[in-house]
C-alpha positions as CSV (number, residue, x, y, z in Angstrom):
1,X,58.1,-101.1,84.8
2,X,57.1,-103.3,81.7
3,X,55.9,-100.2,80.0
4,X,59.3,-98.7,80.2
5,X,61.4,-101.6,79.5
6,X,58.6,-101.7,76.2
7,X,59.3,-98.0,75.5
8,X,63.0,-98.6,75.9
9,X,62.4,-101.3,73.2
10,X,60.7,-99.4,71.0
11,X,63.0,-96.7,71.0
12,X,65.9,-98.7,70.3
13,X,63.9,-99.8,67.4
14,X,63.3,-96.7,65.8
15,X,67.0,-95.7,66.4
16,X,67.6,-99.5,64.4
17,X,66.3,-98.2,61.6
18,X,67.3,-94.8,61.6
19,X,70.7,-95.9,61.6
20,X,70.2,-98.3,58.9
21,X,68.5,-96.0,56.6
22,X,71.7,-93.2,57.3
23,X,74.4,-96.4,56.5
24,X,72.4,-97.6,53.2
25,X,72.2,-93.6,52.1
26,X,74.8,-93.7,49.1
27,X,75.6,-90.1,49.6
28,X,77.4,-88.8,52.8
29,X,75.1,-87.4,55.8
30,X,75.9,-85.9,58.9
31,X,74.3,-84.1,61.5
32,X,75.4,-80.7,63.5
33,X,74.6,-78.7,66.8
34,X,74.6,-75.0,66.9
35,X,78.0,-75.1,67.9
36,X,78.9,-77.0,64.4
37,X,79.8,-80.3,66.5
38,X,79.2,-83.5,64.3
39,X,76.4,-85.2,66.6
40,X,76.4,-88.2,63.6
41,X,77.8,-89.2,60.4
42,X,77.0,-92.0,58.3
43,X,80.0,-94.4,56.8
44,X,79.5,-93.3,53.1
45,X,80.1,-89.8,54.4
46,X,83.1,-90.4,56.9
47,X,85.3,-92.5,53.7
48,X,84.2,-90.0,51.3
49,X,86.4,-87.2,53.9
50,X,88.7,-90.1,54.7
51,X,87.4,-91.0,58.3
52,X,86.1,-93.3,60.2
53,X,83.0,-92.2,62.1
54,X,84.2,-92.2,65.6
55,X,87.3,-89.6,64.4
56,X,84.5,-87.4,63.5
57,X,81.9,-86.8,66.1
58,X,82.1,-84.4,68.5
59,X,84.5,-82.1,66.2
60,X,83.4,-79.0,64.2
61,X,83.0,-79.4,60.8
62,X,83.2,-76.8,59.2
63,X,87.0,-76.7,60.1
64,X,87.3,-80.2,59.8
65,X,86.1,-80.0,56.3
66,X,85.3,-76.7,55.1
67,X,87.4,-74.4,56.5
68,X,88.7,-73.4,53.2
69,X,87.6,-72.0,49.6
70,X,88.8,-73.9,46.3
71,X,92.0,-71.9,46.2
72,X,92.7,-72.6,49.4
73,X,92.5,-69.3,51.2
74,X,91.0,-69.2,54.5
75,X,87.0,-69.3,54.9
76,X,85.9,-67.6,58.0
77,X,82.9,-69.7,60.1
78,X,81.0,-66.2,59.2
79,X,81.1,-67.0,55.3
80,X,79.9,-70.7,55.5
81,X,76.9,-71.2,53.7
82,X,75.9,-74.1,56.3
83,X,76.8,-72.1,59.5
84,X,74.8,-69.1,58.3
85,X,71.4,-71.5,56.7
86,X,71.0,-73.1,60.3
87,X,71.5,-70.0,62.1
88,X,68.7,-68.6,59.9
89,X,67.0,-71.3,60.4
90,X,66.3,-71.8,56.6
91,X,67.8,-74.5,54.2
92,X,70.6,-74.3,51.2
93,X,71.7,-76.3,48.5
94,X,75.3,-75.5,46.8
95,X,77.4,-77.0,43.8
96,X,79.9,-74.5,43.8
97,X,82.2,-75.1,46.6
98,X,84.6,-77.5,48.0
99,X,85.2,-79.7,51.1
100,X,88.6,-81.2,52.2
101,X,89.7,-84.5,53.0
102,X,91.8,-86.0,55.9
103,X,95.2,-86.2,53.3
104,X,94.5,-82.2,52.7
105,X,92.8,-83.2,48.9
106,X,89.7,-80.7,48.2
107,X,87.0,-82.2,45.9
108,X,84.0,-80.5,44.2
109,X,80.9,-81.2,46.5
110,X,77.4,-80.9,46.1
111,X,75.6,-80.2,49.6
112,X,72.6,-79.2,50.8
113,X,71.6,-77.9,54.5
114,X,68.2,-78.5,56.5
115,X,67.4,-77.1,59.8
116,X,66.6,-79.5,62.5
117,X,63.3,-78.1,64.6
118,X,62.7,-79.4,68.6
119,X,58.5,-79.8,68.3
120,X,58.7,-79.9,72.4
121,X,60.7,-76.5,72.3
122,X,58.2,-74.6,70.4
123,X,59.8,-76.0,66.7
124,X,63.4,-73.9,68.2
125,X,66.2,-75.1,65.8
126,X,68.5,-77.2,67.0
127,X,70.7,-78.4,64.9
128,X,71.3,-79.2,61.5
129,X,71.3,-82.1,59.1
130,X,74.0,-81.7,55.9
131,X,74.0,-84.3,52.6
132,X,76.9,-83.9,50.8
133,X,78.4,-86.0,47.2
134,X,81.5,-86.1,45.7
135,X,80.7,-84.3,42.0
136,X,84.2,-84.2,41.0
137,X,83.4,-86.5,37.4
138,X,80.7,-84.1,37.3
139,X,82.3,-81.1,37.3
140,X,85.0,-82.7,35.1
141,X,82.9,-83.8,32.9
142,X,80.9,-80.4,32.3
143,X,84.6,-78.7,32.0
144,X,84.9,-80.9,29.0
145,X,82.0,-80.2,27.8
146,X,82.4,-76.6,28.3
147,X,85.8,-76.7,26.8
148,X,84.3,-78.5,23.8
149,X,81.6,-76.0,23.4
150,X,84.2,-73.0,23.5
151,X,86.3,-74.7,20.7
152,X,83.2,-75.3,18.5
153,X,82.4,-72.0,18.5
154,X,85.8,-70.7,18.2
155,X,85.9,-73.2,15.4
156,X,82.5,-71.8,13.9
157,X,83.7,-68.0,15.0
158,X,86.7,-68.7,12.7
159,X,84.7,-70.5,9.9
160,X,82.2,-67.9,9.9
161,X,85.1,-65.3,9.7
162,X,86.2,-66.9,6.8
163,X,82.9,-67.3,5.3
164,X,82.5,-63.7,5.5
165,X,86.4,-63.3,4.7
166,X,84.7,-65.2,1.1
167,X,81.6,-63.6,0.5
168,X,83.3,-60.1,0.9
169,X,85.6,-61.4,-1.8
170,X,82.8,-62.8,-3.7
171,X,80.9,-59.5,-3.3
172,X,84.1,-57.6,-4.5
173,X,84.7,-59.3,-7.4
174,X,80.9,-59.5,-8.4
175,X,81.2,-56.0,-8.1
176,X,84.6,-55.6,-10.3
177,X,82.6,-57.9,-13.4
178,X,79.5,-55.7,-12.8
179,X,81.5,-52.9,-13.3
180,X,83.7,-54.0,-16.1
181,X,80.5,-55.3,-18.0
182,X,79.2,-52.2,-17.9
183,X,82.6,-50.6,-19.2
184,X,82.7,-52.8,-22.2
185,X,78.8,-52.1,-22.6
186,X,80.1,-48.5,-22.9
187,X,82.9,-49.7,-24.9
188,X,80.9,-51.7,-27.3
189,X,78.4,-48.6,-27.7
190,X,81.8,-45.9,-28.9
191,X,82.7,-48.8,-31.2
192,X,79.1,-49.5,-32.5
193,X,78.6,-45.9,-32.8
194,X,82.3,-45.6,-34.7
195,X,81.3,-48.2,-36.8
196,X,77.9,-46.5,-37.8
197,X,79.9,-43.2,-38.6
198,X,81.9,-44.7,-40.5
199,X,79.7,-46.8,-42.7
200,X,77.4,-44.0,-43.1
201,X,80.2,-41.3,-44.2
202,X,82.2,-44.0,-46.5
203,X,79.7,-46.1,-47.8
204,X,76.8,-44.4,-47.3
205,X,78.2,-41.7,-49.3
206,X,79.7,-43.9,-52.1
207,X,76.1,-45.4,-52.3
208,X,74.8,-42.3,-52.4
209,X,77.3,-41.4,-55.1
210,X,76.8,-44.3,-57.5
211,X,73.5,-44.2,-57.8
212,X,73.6,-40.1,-58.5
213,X,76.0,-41.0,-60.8
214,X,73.8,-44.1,-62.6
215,X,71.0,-41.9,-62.6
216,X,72.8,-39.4,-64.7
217,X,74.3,-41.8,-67.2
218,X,71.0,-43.4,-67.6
219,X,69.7,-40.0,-68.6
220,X,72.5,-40.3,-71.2
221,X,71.9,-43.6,-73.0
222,X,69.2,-44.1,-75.2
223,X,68.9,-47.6,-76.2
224,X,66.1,-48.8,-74.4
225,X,68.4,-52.1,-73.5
226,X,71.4,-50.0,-71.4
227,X,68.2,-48.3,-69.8
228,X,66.8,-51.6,-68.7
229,X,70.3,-52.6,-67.7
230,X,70.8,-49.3,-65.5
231,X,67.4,-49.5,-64.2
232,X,68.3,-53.2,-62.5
233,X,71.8,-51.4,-61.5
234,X,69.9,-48.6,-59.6
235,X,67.4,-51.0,-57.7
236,X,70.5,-53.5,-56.8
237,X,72.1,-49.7,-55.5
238,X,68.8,-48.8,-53.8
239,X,68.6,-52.7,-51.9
240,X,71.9,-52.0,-51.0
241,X,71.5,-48.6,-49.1
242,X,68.1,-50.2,-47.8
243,X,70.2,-53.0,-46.0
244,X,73.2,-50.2,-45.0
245,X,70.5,-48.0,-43.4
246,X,68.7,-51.3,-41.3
247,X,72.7,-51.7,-40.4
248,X,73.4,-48.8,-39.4
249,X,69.9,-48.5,-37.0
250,X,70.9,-51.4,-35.3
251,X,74.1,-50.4,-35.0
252,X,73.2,-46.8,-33.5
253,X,70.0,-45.6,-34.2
254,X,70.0,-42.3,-34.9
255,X,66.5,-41.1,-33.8
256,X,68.3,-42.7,-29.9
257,X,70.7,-40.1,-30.4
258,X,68.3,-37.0,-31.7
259,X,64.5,-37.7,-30.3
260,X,65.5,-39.7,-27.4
261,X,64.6,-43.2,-25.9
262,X,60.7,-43.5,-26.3
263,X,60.6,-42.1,-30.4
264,X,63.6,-44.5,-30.8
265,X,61.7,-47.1,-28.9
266,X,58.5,-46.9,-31.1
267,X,60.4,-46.4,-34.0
268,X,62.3,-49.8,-33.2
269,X,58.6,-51.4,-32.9
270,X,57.1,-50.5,-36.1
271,X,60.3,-51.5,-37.7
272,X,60.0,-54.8,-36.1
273,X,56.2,-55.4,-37.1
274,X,57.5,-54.6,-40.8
275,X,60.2,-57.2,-40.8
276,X,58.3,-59.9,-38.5
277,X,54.6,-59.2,-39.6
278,X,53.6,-59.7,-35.9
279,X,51.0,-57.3,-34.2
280,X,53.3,-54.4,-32.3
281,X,51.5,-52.3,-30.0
282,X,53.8,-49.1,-28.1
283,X,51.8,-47.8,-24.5
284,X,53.7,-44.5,-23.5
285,X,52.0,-42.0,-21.5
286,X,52.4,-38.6,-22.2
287,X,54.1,-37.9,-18.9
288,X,56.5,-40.7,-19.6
289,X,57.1,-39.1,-22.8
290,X,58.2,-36.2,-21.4
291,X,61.1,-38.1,-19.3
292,X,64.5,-38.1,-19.9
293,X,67.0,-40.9,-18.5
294,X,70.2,-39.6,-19.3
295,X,72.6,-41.3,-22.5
296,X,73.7,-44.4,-21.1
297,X,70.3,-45.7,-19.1
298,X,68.7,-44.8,-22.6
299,X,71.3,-46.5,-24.6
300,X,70.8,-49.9,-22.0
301,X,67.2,-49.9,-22.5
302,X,67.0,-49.7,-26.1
303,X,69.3,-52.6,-26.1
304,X,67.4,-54.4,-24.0
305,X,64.0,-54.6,-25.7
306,X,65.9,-54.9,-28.7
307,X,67.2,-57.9,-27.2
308,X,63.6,-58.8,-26.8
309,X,62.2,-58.5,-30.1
310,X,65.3,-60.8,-31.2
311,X,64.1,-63.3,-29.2
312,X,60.7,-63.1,-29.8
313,X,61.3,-63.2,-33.4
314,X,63.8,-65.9,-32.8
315,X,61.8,-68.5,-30.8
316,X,58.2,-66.9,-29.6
317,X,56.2,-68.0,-32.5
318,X,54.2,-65.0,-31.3
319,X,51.2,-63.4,-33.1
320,X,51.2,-60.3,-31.2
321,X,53.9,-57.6,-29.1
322,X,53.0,-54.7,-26.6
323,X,55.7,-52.9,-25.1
324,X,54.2,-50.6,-22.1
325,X,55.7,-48.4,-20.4
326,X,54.4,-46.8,-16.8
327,X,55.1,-45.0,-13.6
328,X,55.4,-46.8,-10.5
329,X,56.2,-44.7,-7.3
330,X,58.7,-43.7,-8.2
331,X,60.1,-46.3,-10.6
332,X,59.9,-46.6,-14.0
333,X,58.5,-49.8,-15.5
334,X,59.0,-51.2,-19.1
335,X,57.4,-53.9,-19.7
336,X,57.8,-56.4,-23.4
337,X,54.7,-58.9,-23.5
338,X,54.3,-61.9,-26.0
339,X,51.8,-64.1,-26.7
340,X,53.8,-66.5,-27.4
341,X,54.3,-70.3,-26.7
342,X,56.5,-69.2,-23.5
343,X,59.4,-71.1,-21.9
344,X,60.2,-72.5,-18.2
345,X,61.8,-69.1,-16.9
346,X,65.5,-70.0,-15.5
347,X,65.5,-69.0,-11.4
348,X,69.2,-67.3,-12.9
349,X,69.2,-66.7,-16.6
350,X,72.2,-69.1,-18.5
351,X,72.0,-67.7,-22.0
352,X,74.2,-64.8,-22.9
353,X,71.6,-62.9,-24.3
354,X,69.5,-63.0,-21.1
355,X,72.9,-62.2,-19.0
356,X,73.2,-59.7,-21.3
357,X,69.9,-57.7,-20.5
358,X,70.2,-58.3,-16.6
359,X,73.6,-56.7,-16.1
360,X,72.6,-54.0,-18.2
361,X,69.4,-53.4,-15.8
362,X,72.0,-54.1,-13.2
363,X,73.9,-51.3,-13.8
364,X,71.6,-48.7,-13.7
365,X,70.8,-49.6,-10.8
366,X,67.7,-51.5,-11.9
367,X,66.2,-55.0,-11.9
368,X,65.3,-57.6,-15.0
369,X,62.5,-60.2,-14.4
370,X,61.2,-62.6,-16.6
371,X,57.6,-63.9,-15.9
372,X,57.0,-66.9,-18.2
373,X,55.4,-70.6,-18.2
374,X,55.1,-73.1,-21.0
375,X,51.7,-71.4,-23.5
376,X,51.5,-68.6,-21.6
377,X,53.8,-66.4,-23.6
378,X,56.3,-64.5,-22.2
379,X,56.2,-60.9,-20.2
380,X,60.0,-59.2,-19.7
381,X,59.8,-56.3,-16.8
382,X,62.7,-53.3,-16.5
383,X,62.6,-51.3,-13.3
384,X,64.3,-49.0,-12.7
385,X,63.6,-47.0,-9.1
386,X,64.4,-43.3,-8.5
387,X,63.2,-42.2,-11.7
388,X,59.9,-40.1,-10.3
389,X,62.0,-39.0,-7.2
């Protein structure tokens, strides 16, 4: 007898505790047989459906509480993720669902589902236990934060839209100055080559005409005096078509127009050592020789070294010059290299001379580096790709 009464005890105990470990449980907990009756509840669940405890044993809960979907239509005892868990005999955890309060409210709920086992009837489920929370800040909260996610990247969907709105812009009119720097390129070359015709058939022929003319009168005179006198005449005439012939070269060389790029090229060279005193050196392979680029890319790189040489003249303080010229693939490479006392090259040129030579490279399709440092001279590279195609 005592060791019943001391069971009795003991049980009631154990029940103690269980009980006060369901009331101190900050989330809701109840407990279900395989009918869905509520066998318990703790307090924290009953006031979070709006209950008291007693009003909810005994009665099924999944029509008490979750008998139907967010939008309120009807959820059949078949589509309850508890009902179906337990009957598997598995356990479930869901945050996408609702449950319903006593006042016909529906909050967002977080629950999760556990089988209970009988040990004595071979681990046979019994029952089930459910914990359940209110997650209705939650969910609020992450639909903020969702909402504020969607209008940042609307926001940076509509930036970057106009970003690209710009740079398409940007491209265009980059596009518009490339191509109207290379029409007044083309323009400048008609007038430059204008210019040179009509120098060379105005005053190239009165030049040409004066000194015929002083040559003949000094054949005429015979005091040794006029002859001096004409003699000083003729050289000032022959300086004179000397400086109109260096004018009109750099104006339009002819040789460009008649031999072609690389004769024009080497004849620009050995000009320049003549002037400058510097040691010129031309490297043309035969095979580049023998290659043709069409008027205007020849026009553009005859500018362009001649551009060059100015500079090196200019501000180099160079002893020496070698302009190369080589296959690569298919490109073609012209190289100028100084020895000068080189410069810090610019990561984008600023001068209107270097400008100058890029767009021109630019436009035939081509690219202008500059490879420089501070005593190390200076090396300017033309490439132009689908020459050797």
């Amino acid at each position: 007898m005592f060791a019943e009464l001391h069971q009795l005890s003991h049980h009631h105990a154990w029940r103690r505790q269980l009980e006060m470990l369901l009331e101190s449980a900050g989330e809701g907990i109840y407990g279900i047989d395989l009918r869905g009756r509520c066998i318990f509840i703790n307090s924290a669940g009953a006031q979070m459906l709006g209950y008291t405890p007693d009003e909810v044993l005994g009665r099924n809960m999944h029509y008490l509480i979750h008998h139907s979907h967010a939008d309120a239509a009807l959820m059949p005892v078949h589509d309850c993720r508890i009902f179906r868990a337990f009957q598997e005999g598995r356990g479930t955890r869901v945050d996408d669902e609702v449950l319903w309060r006593r006042d016909g409210s529906a909050f967002a709920a977080e629950y999760a589902s556990y089988p209970i086992r009988d040990s004595e009837q071979g681990d046979k489920v019994v029952g089930a236990v459910v914990t359940f929370s209110d997650i209705t800040e939650r969910k609020r909260t992450e639909a903020a934060l969702q909402a504020a996610h969607d209008e940042l990247e609307r926001r940076v969907a509509r930036r970057t839209a106009e970003l690209q709105a710009t740079s398409e812009r940007l491209r265009a009119s980059h596009l518009a100055l490339q191509r109207l720097s290379a029409h007044l390129n083309q323009v400048r070359e008609e007038e430059l080559r204008h210019i040179a015709r009509d120098i060379h058939d105005d005053l190239g022929a009165s030049l040409t005409a004066l000194q015929l003319e002083m040559n003949w009168l000094r054949g005429q005179l015979a005091a040794p005096a006029l002859q001096a006198k004409l003699d000083g005449m003729l050289e000032i005439a022959g300086t004179a078509m000397g400086a109109v012939r260096r004018i009109l070269n750099d104006l339009r060389p002819g040789v460009l127009d008649h031999l072609g790029l690389w004769a024009a090229l080497e004849a620009l060279l050995t000009d320049f050592q003549q002037r400058s005193g510097l040691g010129c050196h031309f490297d043309c392979p035969p095979e580049i020789e023998q290659c043709r680029l069409g008027r205007e890319a020849e026009i553009a790189l005859y500018r362009i070294v001649q551009e060059v040489l100015t500079n090196i003249s200019r501000h180099a303080q160079a002893r020496h010059v070698q302009l190369r010229a080589r296959a690569e693939g298919d490109s073609l490479l012209l190289a100028v290299r100084d020895d000068g006392r080189g410069m810090q090259a610019p990561a984008q040129p600023t001068s209107f001379g270097l400008l100058g030579m890029q767009e021109r490279a630019r436009a035939l399709g081509g690219s202008l580096d500059i490879d420089s440092t501070p005593g190390g001279g200076t090396t300017v590279r033309v490439q132009l790709r689908g020459v050797f195609a």
